[in-house]
C-alpha positions in Angstrom: -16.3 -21.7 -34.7 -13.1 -20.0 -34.1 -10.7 -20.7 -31.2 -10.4 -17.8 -28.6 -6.8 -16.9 -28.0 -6.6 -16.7 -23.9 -5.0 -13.5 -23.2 -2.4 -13.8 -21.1 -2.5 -12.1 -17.4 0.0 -10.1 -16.1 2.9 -11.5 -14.3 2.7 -10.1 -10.3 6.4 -10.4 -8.6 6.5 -11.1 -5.1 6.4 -7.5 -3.9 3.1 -7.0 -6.2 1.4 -9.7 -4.4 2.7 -8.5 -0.8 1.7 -5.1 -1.9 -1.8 -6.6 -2.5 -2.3 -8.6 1.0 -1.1 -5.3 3.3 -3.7 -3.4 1.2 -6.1 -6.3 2.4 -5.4 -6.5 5.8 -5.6 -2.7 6.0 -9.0 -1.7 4.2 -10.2 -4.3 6.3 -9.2 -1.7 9.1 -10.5 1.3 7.6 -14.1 -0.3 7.0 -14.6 -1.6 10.7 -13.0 2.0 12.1 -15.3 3.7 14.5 -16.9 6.7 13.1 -15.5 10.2 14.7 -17.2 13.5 15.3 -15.6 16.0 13.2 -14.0 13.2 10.4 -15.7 12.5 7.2 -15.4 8.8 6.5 -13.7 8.2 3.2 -15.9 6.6 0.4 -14.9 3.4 -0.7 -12.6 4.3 -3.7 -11.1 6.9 -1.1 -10.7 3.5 1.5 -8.4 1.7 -1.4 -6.4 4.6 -2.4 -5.5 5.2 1.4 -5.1 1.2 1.8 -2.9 1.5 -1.3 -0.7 4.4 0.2 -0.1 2.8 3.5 0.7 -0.8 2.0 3.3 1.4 -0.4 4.4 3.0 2.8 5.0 0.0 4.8 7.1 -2.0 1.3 9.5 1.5 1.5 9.9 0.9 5.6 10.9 -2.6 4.5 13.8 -1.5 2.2 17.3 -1.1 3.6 
């Protein structure tokens, strides 16, 4: 038997993993929002682009 070599996983900084809990908290949001007449409801790979976009919009807010 030969060993496995692990592979390592990428390093996230601090703004990747901040990145990754506003995405969180906000697709959380878009899954409980209350349907609307007129408004398609985004899939789910539509939900984590947008949850994506606004977590990238609230990191630039952040910045001086």
């Amino acid at each position: 038997m030969s060993a496995v070599t692990p592979i390592a996983a990428p390093t996230a900084t601090s703004t990747d993993i901040l990145r990754d809990q506003f995405a969180g908290h906000i697709i959380n949001a878009l899954i409980i929002a209350p349907r609307q007449p007129g408004i398609a409801r985004l899939d789910v790979d539509g939900m984590a682009r947008s949850a994506y976009e606004y977590a990238d919009a609230m990191l630039r807010a952040r910045s001086p």
